[in-house]
C-alpha positions in Angstrom: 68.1 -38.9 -49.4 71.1 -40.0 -47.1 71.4 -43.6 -49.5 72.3 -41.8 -52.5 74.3 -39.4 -51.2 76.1 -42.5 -49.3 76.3 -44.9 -52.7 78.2 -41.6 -54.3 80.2 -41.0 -51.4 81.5 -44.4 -51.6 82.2 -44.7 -55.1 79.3 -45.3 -57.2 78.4 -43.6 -60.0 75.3 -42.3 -61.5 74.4 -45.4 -63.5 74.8 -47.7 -60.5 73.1 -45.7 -57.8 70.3 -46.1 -60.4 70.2 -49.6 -60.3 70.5 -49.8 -56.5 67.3 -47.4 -57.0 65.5 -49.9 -59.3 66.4 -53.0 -57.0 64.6 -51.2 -53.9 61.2 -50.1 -56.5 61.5 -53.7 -57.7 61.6 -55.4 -53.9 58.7 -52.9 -53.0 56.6 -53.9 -55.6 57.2 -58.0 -55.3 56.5 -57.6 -51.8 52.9 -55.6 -52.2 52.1 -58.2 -54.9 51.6 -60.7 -52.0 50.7 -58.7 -48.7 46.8 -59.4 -49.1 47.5 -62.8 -48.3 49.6 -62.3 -45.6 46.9 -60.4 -43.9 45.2 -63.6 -44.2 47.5 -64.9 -41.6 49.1 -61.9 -39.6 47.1 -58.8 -38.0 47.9 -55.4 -40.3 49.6 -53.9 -37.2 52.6 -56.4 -37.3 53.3 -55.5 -40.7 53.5 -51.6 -39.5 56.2 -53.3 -36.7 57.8 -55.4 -39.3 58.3 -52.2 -41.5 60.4 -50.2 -38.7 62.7 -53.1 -37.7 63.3 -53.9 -41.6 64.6 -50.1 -42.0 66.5 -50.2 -38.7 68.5 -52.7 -40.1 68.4 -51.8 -43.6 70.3 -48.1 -42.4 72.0 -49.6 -39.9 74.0 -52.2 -42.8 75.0 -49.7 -44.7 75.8 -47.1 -42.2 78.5 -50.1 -41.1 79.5 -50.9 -45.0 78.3 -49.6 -48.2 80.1 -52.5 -50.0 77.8 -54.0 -53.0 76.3 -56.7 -51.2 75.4 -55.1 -48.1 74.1 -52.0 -50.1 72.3 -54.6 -52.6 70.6 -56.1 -49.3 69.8 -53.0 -47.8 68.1 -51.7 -51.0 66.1 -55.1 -50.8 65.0 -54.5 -47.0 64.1 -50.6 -48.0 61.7 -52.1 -50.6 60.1 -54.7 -48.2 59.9 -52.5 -45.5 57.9 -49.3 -47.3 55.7 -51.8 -48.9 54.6 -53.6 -45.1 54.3 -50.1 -43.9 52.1 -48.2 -46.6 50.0 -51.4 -46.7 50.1 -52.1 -43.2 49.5 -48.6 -42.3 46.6 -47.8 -44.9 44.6 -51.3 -43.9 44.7 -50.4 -40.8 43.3 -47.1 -41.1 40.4 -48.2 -43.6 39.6 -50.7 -40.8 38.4 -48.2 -38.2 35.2 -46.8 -37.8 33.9 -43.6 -39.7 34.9 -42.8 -42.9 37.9 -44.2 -45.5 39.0 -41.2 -47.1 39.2 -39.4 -43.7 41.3 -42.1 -42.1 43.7 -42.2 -45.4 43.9 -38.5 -45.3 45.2 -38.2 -41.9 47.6 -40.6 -42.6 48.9 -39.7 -45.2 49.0 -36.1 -44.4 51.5 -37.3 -41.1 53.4 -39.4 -43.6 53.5 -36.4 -46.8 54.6 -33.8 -43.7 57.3 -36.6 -43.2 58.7 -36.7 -46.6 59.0 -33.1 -46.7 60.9 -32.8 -42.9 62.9 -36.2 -43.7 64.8 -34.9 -46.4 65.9 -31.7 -44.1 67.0 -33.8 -41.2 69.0 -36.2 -43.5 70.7 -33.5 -45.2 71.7 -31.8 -42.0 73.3 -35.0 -40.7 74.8 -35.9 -43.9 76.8 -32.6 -43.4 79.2 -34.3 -41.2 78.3 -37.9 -43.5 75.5 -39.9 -45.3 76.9 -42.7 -43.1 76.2 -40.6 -39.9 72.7 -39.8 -41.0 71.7 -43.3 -41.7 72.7 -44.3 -38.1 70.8 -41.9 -36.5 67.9 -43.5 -39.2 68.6 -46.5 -37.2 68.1 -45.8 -34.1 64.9 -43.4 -35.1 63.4 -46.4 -37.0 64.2 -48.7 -34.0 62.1 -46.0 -32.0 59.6 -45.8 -34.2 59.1 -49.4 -32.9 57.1 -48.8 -29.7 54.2 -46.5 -30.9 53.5 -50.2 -33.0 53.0 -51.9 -29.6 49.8 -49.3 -29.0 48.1 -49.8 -32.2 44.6 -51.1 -32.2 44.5 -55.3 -32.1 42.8 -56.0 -35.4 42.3 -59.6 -36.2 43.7 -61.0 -39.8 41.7 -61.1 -42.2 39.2 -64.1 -43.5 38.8 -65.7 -47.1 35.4 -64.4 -48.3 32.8 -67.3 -49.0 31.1 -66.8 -52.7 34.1 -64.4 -53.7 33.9 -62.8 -57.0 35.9 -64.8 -60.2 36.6 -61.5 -61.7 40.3 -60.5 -60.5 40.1 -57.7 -57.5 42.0 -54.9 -60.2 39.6 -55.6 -62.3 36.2 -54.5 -60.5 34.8 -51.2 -61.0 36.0 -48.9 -57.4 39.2 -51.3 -57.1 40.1 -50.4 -60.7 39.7 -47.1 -60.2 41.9 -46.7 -57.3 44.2 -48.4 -58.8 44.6 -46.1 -61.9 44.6 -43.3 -59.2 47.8 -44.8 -58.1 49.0 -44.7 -61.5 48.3 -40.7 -61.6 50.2 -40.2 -58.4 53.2 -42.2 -58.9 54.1 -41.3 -62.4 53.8 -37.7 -60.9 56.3 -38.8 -57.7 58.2 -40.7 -60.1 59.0 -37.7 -62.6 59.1 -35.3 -59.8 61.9 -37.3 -58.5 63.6 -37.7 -61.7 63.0 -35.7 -65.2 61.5 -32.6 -63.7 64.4 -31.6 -61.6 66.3 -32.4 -64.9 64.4 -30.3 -67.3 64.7 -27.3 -64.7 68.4 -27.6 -64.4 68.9 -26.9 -67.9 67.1 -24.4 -68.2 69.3 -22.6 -65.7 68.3 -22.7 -62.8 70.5 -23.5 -59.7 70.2 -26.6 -57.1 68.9 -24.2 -54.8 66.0 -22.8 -57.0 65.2 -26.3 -58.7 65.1 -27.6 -54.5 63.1 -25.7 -53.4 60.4 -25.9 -56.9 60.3 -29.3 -55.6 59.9 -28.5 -52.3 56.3 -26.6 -53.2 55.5 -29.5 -55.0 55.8 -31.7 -52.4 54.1 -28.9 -49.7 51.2 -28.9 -52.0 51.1 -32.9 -52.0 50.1 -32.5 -48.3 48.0 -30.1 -48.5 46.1 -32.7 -50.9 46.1 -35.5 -48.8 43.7 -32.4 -46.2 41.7 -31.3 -49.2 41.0 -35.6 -49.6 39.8 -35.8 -46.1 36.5 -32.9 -46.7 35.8 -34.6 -50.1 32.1 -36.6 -50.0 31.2 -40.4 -51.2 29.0 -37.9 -53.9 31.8 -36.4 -55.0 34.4 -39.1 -55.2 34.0 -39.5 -59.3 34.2 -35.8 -60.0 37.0 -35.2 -57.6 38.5 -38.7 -59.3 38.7 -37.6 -63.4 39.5 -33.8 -62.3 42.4 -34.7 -60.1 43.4 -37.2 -62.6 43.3 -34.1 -65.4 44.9 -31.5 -63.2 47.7 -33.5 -62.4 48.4 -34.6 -66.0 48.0 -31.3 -67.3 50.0 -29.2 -65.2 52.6 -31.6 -64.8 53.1 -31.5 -68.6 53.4 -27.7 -69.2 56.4 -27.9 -66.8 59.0 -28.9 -69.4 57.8 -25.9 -71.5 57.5 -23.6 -68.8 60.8 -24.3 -67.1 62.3 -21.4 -68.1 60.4 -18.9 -65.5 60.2 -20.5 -62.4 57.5 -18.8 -61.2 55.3 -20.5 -63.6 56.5 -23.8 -63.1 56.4 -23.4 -59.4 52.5 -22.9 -59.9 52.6 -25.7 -61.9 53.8 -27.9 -60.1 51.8 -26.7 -56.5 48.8 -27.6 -58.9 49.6 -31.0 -60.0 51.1 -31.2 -56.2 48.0 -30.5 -54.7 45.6 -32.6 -57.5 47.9 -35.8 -56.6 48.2 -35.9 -53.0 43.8 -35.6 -53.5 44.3 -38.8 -55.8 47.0 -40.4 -53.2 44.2 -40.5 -51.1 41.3 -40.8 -52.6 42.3 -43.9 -54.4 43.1 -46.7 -51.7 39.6 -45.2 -49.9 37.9 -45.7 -53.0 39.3 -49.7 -53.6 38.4 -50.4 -50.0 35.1 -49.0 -50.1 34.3 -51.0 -52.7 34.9 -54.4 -51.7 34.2 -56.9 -49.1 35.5 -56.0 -45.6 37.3 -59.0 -45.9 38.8 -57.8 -49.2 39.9 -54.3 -48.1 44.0 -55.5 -47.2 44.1 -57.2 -50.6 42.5 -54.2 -51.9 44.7 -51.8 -50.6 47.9 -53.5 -51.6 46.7 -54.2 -55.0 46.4 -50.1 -55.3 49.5 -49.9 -53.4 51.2 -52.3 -56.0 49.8 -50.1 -59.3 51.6 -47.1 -57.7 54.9 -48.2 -56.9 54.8 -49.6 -60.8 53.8 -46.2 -61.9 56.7 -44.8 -59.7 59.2 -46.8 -61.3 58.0 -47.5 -64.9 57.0 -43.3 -65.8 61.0 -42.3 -65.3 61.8 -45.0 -68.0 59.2 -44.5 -70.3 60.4 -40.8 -70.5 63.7 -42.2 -71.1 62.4 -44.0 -73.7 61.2 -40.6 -75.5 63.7 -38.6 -75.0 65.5 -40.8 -78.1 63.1 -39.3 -80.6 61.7 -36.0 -78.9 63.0 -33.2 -76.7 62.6 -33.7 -72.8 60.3 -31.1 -73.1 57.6 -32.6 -75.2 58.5 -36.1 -73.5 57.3 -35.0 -70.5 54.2 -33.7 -71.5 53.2 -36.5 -73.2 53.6 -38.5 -69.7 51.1 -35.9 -68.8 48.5 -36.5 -71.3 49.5 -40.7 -70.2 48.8 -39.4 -66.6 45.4 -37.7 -67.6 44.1 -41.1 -69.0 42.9 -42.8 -65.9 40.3 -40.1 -65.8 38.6 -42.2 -68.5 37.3 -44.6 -65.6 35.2 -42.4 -63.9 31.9 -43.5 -65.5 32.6 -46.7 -64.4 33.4 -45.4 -60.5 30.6 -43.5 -60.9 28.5 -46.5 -61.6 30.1 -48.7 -58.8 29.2 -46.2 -56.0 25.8 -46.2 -56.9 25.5 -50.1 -56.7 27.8 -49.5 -53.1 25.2 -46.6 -52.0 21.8 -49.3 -53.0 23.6 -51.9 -51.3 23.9 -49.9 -47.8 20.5 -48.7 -48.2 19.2 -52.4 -48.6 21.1 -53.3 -45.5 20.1 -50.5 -42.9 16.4 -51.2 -44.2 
């Protein structure tokens, strides 16, 4: 929140704080792209460690000077540093013993709680300036440092002997959580772009369209919790109906957006149906490979999001030329619903993963 405010405190307008955007979604998903193999090489935790010091600095160069090239860097280092902490963070937790979609749930219910405090703090420090806040992110990413040194020792990661020719997005559970990441970051995309847009003109004030947003994101964690209780048996179910519910009710927003009542149901909904898929969908790609597999696996979900995040603003962009915002919007919902398509063939692959356990403890 504090970088934007920043890039329009120092000069930029609306079209260039965009780009600086697109530069840090581009930089996040380059970097994703080739995380499994560094995992090959460095232990998961050091690219949780990595992440913090990245941001330190990336706050702390702009914080100093918001010229172009040190915001152009910094945007770089944001990218790079969100995509060694979600992958970092999200390996690591698939590693430990018990269940995947528990593990993912509880972090990313810390991390959704973040996203919804962040933004508070931020905008209470940028009161006296963005510049101010994004110190004080400096020093708290800096901090954020030590609890890296405590994390569990996990050795890198090995090739897998007799590995599969078909390409790791393309098998059955991987596929389908990558799609899942489709859902949830066209939703965070738009929710970040085109819905607060639709809801302004229809009238309503900063304060209302905030805090519409702010039940949407509330209900995002409350997903990620709702993830945790959800069974292996009922993984494909809760798969196509999140994938439904999110597309839906994110769709009627446009044409609700008049009473914000409704839309603020509507969006808790799809809130709540895409922090499930959030977390279901990096628990259901690591399930489904190799152990040896599950970092690649992970960042090749993690990499379908952040495309999803960054590609669903522009393709609404694209629509509203020949439609009203309205009806562009829901027909990124019905786009959103289609990954729900896939369940059969998840369906299908946690069978063949349920046989294989059972040959193996016999």
């Amino acid at each position: 929140m504090a970088l934007p405010l920043l890039a329009i405190d120092a000069g930029y307008n609306a079209v260039e704080v965009g780009v600086l955007t697109a530069i840090s979604a581009i930089a996040q998903m380059t970097a994703r792209l080739g995380l499994g193999v560094v995992m090959r090489v460095l232990p998961d935790w050091t690219l949780v460690a990595a992440a913090t010091l990245i941001l330190g600095v990336s706050n702390g160069m702009v914080a100093v000077d918001a010229a172009v090239v040190p915001f152009v860097i910094a945007q770089l280092l944001q990218g790079v540093a969100r995509a060694c902490f979600w992958t970092g963070s999200q390996t690591h937790a698939v590693r430990r013993e018990g269940s995947s979609v528990k593990s993912l749930a509880a972090v990313n219910f810390v991390s959704n709680t973040g996203l919804l405090v962040g933004p508070l703090i931020a905008g209470l420090l940028s009161a006296r300036s963005p510049a101010y806040a994004l110190g004080w992110g400096a020093v708290m990413a800096a901090v954020a440092f030590v609890p890296t040194l405590f994390m569990d020792r996990l050795r890198p990661f090995k090739r897998v002997k007799d590995r599969s020719e078909e390409r790791l997005w393309r098998r059955p559970g991987v596929s389908a959580g990558c799609w899942a990441g489709v859902t949830a970051g066209a939703w965070r995309g738009l929710l970040g772009s085109y819905v607060p847009v639709v809801l302004t003109h229809a009238g309503h004030s900063s304060t209302v369209v905030g805090a519409l947003v702010a039940v949407a994101n509330a209900s995002s964690v409350g997903g990620s919790a709702v993830a945790g209780r959800t069974s292996r048996a009922a993984l494909a179910r809760a798969f196509a109906i999140g994938a439904v519910v999110t597309g839906a009710s994110l769709g009627v927003v446009g044409f609700l957006a008049g009473n914000a009542w409704l839309v603020g149901l509507a969006l808790g909904i799809s809130g709540l149906s895409s922090g499930t898929l959030q977390t279901l969908g990096p628990a259901i790609a690591s399930d489904s490979v190799h152990p040896e597999e599950r970092g690649e696996a992970i960042a090749v979900t993690g990499t379908f999001r952040a495309a999803a995040l960054f590609v669903a603003p522009f393709g609404v962009a694209g629509l509203v030329l020949v439609m009203p915002l309205s009806a562009a919007i829901a027909a990124a919902g019905v786009l959103v619903m289609a990954p729900a398509l896939s369940a059969g063939r998840l369906r299908g692959a946690l069978a063949r993963i349920e046989a294989e356990e059972k040959v193996v403890s016999d």
